[in-house]
C-alpha positions as CSV (number, residue, x, y, z in Angstrom):
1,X,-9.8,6.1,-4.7
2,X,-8.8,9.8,-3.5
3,X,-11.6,9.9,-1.1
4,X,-10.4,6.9,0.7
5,X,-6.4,8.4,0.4
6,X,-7.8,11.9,2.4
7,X,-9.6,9.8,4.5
8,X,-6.5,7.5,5.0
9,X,-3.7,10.1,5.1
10,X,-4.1,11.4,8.9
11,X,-4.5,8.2,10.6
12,X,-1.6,6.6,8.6
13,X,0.3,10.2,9.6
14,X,-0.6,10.0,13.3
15,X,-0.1,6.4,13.3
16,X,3.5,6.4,12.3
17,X,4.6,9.5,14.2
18,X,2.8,7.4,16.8
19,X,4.4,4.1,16.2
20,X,8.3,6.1,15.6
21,X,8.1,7.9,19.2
22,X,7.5,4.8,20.8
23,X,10.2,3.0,18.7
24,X,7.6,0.2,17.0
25,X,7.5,1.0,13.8
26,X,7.7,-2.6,13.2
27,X,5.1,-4.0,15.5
28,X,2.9,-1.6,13.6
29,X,3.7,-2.3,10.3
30,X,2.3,-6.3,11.2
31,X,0.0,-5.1,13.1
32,X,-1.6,-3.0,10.0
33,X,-0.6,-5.4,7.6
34,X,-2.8,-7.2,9.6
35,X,-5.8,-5.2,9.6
36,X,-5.4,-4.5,6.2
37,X,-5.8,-8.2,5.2
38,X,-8.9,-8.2,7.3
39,X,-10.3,-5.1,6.8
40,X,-9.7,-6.5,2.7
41,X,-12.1,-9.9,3.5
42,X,-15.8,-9.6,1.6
43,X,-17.3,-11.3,5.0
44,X,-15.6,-8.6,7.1
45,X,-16.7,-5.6,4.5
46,X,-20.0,-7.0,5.0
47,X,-20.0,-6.7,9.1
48,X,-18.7,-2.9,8.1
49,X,-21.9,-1.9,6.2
50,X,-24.2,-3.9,8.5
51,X,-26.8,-1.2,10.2
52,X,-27.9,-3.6,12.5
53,X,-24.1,-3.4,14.6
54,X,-23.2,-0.7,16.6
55,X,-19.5,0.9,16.0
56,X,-18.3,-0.4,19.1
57,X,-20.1,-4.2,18.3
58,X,-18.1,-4.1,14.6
59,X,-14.9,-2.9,16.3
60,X,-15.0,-6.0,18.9
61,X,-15.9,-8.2,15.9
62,X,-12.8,-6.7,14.0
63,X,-10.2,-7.2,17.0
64,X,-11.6,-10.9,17.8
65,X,-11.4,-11.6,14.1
66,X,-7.3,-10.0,14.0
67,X,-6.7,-12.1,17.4
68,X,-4.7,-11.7,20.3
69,X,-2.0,-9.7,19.4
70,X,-3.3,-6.5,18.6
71,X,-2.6,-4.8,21.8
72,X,-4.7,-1.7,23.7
73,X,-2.9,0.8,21.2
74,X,-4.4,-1.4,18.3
75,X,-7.8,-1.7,19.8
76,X,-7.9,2.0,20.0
77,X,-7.2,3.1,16.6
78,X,-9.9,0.1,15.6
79,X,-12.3,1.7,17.7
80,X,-11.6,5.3,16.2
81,X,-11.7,4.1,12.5
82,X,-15.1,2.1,13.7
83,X,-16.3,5.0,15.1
84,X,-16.2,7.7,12.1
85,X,-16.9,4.8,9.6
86,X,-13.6,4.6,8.5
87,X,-12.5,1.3,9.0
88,X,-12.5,-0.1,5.3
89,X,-9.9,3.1,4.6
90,X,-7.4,0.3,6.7
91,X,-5.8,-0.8,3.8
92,X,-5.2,2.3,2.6
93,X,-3.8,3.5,6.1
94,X,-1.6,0.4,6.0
95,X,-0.3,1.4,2.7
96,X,0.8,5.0,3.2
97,X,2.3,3.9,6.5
98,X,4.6,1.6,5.1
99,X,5.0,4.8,2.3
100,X,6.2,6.5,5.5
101,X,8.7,3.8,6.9
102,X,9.8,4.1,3.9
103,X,10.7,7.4,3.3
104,X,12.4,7.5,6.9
105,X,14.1,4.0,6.5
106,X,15.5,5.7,2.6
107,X,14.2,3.0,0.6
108,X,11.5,2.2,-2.1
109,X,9.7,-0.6,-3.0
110,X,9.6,-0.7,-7.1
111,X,7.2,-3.0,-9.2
112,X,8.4,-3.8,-12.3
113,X,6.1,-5.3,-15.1
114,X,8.0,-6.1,-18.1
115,X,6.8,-8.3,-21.5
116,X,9.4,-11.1,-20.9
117,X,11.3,-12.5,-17.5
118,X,14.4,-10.1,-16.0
119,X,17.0,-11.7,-15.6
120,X,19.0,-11.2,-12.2
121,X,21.7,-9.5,-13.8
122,X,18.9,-6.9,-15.1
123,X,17.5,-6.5,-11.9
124,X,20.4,-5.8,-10.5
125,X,21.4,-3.2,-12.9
126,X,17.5,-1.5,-12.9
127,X,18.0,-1.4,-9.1
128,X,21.2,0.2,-9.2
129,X,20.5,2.6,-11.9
130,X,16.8,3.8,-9.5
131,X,19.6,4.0,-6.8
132,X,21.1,6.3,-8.3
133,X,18.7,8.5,-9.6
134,X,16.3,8.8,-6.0
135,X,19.2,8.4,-3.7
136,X,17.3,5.7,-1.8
137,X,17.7,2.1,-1.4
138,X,15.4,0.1,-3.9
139,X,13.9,-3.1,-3.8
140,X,12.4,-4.8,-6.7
141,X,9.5,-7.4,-7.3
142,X,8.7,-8.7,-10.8
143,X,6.2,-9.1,-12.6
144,X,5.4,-10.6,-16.2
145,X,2.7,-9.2,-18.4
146,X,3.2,-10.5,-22.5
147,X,0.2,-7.8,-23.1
148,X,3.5,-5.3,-23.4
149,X,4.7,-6.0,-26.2
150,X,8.1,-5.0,-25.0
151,X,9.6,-2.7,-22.5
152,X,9.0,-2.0,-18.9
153,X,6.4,-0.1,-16.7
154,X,7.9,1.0,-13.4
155,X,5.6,1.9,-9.9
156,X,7.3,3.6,-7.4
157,X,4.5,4.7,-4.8
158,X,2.8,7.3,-7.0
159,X,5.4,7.7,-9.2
160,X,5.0,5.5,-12.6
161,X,7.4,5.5,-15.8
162,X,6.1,3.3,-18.2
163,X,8.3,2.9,-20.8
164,X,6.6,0.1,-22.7
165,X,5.8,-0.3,-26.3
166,X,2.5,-0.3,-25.0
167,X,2.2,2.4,-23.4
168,X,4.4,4.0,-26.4
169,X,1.6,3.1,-28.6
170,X,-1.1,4.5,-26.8
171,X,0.7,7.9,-26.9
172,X,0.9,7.8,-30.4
173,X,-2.7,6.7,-31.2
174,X,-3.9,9.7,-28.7
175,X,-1.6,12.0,-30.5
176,X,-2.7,11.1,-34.0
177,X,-6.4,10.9,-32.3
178,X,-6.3,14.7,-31.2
C-alpha cells in the first residue's frame, strides 16, 4: 500500500495545484472520483495488465469507458498515468486529492465505527469536540461494527484513535504477551 501512496502522492500534488490555479477544484474532484470508480472495476484492472494493449490503446479504452465528460485536461493525465503504468494508483490519486481539498477547504472527513448506533445528539457532540481539538470543520459518517465490544475507533485520513474495548484488549494481551 505505500508503494502505490509514493506513486500516487505527485500526481494527486500536481493535480490539485493544477485543478486550484484554474479554479476547478470541484470539476476535478468528480472527475477523479470518477476515474477512481473505474480504475477500481476487476474488468477495467484486467485491460491495465493486458500486454497485448499499447499505453495509448488502454488510455483510449479508459476515457471511452469514464465518457464524455472528461475533458482534454482529463485525457492528459489518463494518458500520463497510462504511460508510466500508473493508472491503477487512480484511486489512490483521487484519495489524497480530496485529502488536499481538504486541508485547503479546513475540514475533515471522520469515520466513526462504534459497537452500538450514535445517536445524533452524540454525533453532534463527537463532531464538536474533533472541532475543537483540530481546528477544522468535521464531518462524520457512521458506522456499526458489534465485533467492538464497546467504544469507538476514530479515522481521520491517517490519523486513527481507537478507543475501543477492543482495541483496549489487544493492548493488554500484547502487553502481558511481551
Amino acid at each position: 500500500m505505500a508503494e502505490v501512496s509514493t506513486v500516487a502522492r505527485p500526481y494527486a500534488k500536481a493535480a490539485f495545484e493544477y485543478a486550484q490555479e484554474k479554479g476547478a477544484l470541484t470539476q476535478w474532484s468528480d472527475m477523479l472520483a470518477t476515474a477512481s470508480a473505474v480504475a477500481a472495476n476487476s474488468d477495467m484492472k484486467n485491460v491495465f495488465d493486458s500486454p497485448s494493449l499499447t499505453s495509448e490503446q488502454k488510455a483510449a479504452i479508459f476515457v471511452d469507458v469514464c465518457g464524455a465528460d472528461f475533458g482534454n485536461d482529463a485525457k492528459n493525465l489518463v494518458a500520463s498515468l497510462a504511460e508510466h503504468k500508473r493508472l491503477a494508483a487512480l484511486p489512490m490519486i483521487a484519495e489524497m486529492f480530496e485529502e488536499l481539498k481538504a486541508a485547503k477547504d479546513q475540514a475533515v472527513d471522520v469515520m466513526v465505527t462504534s459497537a452500538f448506533e450514535m445517536t445524533a445528539e452524540q454525533q453532534s457532540k463527537l463532531a464538536e469536540t474533533l472541532k475543537n481539538k483540530w481546528q477544522k470543520d468535521v464531518s462524520i459518517e457512521t458506522a456499526v461494527d458489534s465485533s467492538l465490544i464497546g467504544g469507538v475507533i476514530i479515522r481521520a485520513g491517517d490519523v486513527v484513535i481507537d478507543s475501543s474495548v477492543r482495541g483496549k484488549l489487544a493492548k493488554v494481551a500484547e502487553a502481558v504477551n511481551s
